[in-house]
Every structure is written in C-alpha cells, then in structure tokens.
Biotite code that builds the C-alpha atoms (Angstrom):
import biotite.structure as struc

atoms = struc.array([
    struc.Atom([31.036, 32.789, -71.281], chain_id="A", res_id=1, res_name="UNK", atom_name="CA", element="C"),
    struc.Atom([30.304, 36.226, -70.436], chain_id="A", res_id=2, res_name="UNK", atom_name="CA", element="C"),
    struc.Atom([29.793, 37.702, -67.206], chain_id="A", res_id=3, res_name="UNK", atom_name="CA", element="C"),
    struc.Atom([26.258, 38.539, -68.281], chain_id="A", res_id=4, res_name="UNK", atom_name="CA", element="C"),
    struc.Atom([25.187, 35.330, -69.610], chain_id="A", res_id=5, res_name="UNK", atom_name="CA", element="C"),
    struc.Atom([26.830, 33.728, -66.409], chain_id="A", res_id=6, res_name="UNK", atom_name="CA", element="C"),
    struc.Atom([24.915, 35.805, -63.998], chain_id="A", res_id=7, res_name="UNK", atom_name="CA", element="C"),
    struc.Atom([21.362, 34.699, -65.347], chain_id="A", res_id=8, res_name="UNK", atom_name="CA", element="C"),
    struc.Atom([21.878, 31.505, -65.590], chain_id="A", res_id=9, res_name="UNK", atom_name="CA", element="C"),
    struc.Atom([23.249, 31.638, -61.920], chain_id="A", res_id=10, res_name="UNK", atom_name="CA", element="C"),
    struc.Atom([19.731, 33.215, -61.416], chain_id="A", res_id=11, res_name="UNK", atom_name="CA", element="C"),
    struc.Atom([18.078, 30.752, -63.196], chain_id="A", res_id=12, res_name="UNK", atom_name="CA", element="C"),
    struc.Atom([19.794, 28.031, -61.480], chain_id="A", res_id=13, res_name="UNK", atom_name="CA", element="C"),
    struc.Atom([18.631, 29.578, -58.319], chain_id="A", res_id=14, res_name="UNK", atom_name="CA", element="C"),
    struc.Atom([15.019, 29.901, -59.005], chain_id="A", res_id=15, res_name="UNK", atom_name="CA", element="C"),
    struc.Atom([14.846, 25.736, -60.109], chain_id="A", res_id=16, res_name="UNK", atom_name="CA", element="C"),
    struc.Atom([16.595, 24.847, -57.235], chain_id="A", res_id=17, res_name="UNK", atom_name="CA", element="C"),
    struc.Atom([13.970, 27.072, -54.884], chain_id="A", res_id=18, res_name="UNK", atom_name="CA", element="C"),
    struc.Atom([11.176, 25.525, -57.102], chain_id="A", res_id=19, res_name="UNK", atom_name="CA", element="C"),
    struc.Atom([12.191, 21.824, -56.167], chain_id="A", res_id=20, res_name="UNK", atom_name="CA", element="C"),
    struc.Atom([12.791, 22.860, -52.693], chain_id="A", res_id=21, res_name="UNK", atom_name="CA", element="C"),
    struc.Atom([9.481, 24.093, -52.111], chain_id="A", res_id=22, res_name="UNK", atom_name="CA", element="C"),
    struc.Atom([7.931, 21.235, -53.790], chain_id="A", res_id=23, res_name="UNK", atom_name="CA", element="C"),
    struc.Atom([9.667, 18.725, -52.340], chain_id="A", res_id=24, res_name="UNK", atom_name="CA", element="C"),
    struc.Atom([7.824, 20.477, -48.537], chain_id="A", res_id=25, res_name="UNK", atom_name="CA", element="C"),
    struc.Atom([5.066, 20.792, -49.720], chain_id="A", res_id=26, res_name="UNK", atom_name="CA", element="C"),
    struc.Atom([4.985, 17.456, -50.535], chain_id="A", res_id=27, res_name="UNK", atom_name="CA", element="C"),
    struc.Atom([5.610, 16.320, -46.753], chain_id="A", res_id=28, res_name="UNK", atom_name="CA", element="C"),
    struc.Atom([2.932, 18.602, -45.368], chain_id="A", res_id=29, res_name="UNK", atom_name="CA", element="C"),
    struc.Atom([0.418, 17.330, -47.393], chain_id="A", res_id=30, res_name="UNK", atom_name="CA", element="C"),
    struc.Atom([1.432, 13.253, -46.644], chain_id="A", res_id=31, res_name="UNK", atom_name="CA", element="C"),
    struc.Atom([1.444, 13.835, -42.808], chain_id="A", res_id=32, res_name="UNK", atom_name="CA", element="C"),
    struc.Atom([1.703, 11.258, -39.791], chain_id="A", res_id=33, res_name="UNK", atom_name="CA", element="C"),
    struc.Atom([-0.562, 8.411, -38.842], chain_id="A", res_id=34, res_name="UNK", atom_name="CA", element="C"),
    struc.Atom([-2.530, 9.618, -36.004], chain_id="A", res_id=35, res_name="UNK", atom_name="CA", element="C"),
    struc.Atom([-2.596, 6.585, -33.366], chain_id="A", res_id=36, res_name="UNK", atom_name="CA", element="C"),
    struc.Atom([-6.222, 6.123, -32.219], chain_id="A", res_id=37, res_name="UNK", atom_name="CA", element="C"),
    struc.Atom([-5.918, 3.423, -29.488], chain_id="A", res_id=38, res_name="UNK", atom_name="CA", element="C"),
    struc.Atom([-3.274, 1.124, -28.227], chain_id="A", res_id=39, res_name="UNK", atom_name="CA", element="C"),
    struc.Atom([-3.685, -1.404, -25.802], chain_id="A", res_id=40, res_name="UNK", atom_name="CA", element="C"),
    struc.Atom([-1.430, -4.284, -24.327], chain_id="A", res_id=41, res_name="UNK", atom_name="CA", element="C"),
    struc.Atom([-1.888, -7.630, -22.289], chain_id="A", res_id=42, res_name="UNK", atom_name="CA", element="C"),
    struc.Atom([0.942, -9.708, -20.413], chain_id="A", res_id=43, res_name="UNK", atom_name="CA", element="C"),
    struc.Atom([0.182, -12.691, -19.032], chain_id="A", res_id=44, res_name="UNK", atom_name="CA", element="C"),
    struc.Atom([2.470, -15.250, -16.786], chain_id="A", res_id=45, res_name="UNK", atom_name="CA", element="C"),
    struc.Atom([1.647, -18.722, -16.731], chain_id="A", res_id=46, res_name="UNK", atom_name="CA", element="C"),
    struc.Atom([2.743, -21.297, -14.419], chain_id="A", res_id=47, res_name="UNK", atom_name="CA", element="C"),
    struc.Atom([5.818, -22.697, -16.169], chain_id="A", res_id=48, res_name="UNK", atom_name="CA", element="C"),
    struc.Atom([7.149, -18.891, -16.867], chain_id="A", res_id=49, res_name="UNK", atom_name="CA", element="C"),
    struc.Atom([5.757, -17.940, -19.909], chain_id="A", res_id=50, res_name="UNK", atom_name="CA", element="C"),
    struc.Atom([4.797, -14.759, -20.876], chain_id="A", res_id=51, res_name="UNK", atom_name="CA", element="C"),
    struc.Atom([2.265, -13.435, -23.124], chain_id="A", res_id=52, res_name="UNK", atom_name="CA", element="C"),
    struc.Atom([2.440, -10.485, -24.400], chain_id="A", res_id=53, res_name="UNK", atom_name="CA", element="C"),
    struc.Atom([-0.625, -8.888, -26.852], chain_id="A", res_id=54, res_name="UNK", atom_name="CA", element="C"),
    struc.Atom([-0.753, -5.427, -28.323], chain_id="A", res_id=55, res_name="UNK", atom_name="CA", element="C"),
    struc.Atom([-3.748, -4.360, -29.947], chain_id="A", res_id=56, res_name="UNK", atom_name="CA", element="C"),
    struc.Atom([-3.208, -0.595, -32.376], chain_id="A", res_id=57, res_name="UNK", atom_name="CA", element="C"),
    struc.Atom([-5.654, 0.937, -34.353], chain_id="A", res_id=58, res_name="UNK", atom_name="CA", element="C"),
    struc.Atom([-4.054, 4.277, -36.429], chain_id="A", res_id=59, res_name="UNK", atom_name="CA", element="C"),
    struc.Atom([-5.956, 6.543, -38.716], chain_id="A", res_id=60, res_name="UNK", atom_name="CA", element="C"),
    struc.Atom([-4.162, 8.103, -41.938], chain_id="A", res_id=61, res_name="UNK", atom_name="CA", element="C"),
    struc.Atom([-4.406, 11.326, -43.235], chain_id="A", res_id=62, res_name="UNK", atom_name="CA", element="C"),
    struc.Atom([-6.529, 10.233, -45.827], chain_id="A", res_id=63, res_name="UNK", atom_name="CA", element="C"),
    struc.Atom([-8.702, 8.678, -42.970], chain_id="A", res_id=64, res_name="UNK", atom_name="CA", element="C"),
    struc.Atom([-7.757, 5.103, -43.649], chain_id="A", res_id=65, res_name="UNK", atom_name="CA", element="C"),
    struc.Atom([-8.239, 3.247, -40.477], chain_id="A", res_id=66, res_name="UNK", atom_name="CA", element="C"),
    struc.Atom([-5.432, 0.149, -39.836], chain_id="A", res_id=67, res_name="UNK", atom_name="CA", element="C"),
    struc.Atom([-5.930, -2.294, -36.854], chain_id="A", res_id=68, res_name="UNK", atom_name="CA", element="C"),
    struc.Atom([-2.728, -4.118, -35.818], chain_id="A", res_id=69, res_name="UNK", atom_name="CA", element="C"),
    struc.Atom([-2.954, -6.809, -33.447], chain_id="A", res_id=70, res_name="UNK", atom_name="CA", element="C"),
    struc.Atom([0.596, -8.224, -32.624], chain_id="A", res_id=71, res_name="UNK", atom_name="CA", element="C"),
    struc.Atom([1.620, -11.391, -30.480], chain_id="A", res_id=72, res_name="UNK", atom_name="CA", element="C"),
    struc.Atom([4.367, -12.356, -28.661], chain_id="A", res_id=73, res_name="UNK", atom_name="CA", element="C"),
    struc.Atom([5.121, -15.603, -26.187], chain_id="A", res_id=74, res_name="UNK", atom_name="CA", element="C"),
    struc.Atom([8.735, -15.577, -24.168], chain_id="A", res_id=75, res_name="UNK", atom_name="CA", element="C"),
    struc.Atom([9.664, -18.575, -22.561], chain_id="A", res_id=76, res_name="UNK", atom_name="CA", element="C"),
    struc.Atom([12.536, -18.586, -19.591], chain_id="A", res_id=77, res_name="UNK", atom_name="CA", element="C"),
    struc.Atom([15.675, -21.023, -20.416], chain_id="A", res_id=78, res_name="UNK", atom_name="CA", element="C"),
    struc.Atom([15.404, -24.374, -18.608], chain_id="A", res_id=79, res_name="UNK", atom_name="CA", element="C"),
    struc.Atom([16.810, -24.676, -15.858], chain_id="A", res_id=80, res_name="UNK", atom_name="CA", element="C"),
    struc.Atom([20.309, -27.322, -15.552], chain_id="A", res_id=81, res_name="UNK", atom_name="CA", element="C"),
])
C-alpha cells in the first residue's frame, strides 16, 4: 500500500468514526430522562408489627407519556421464641 493511499483512507476512517460518534449523541439528547411529576409514600404500623409501606409515582416522558406507578409493600417482624 502506498503512503498516499494509506493516508486517505486513515482520513476516511476518521471521518466514519466522527460520523457514528456524533450520531450515536445525538441520539441520547433527543431520548432524554423521565421527568418525575409526583411521588408520594405511606407507612403504616399495625398492632402486631407490621408495616405498610405504599408509594404512589407518576413520571412524564419526553414524548409526554404520563406513567402512574403505585407500588406495595407489607414487612412483618420475626416471631418472637
């Protein structure tokens, strides 16, 4: 291979790689984040020790896609010997 030939297709190589790099971010700046719009979260106790736990999320996309996520959780203490 001559020097020549080498050196553009070193150039060449370096303009596709620069052309996937900038795609590739542009790519994540248009996806973006969920934006969280509200969270909120219960405990309760009852008498015999268990806890309650309730978490209520609602997040909005950057395509404006609102998602409400209501998650539940109940902990009970060991028993006692």
């Amino acid at each position: 291979m001559q020097p020549s030939a080498y050196l553009a297709c070193m150039k060449n190589h370096k303009i596709v790689t620069c052309a996937a790099m900038s795609a590739l971010a542009l790519s994540f700046l248009l996806v973006g984040c969920d934006r969280k719009v509200s969270s909120e979260k219960t405990s309760t106790v009852s008498n015999d020790g268990t806890v309650k736990t309730k978490e209520k999320t609602v997040t909005q996309s950057s395509d404006g896609t609102v998602t409400k996520t209501d998650e539940s959780k109940k902990t009970t203490p060991p028993p006692n010997p």
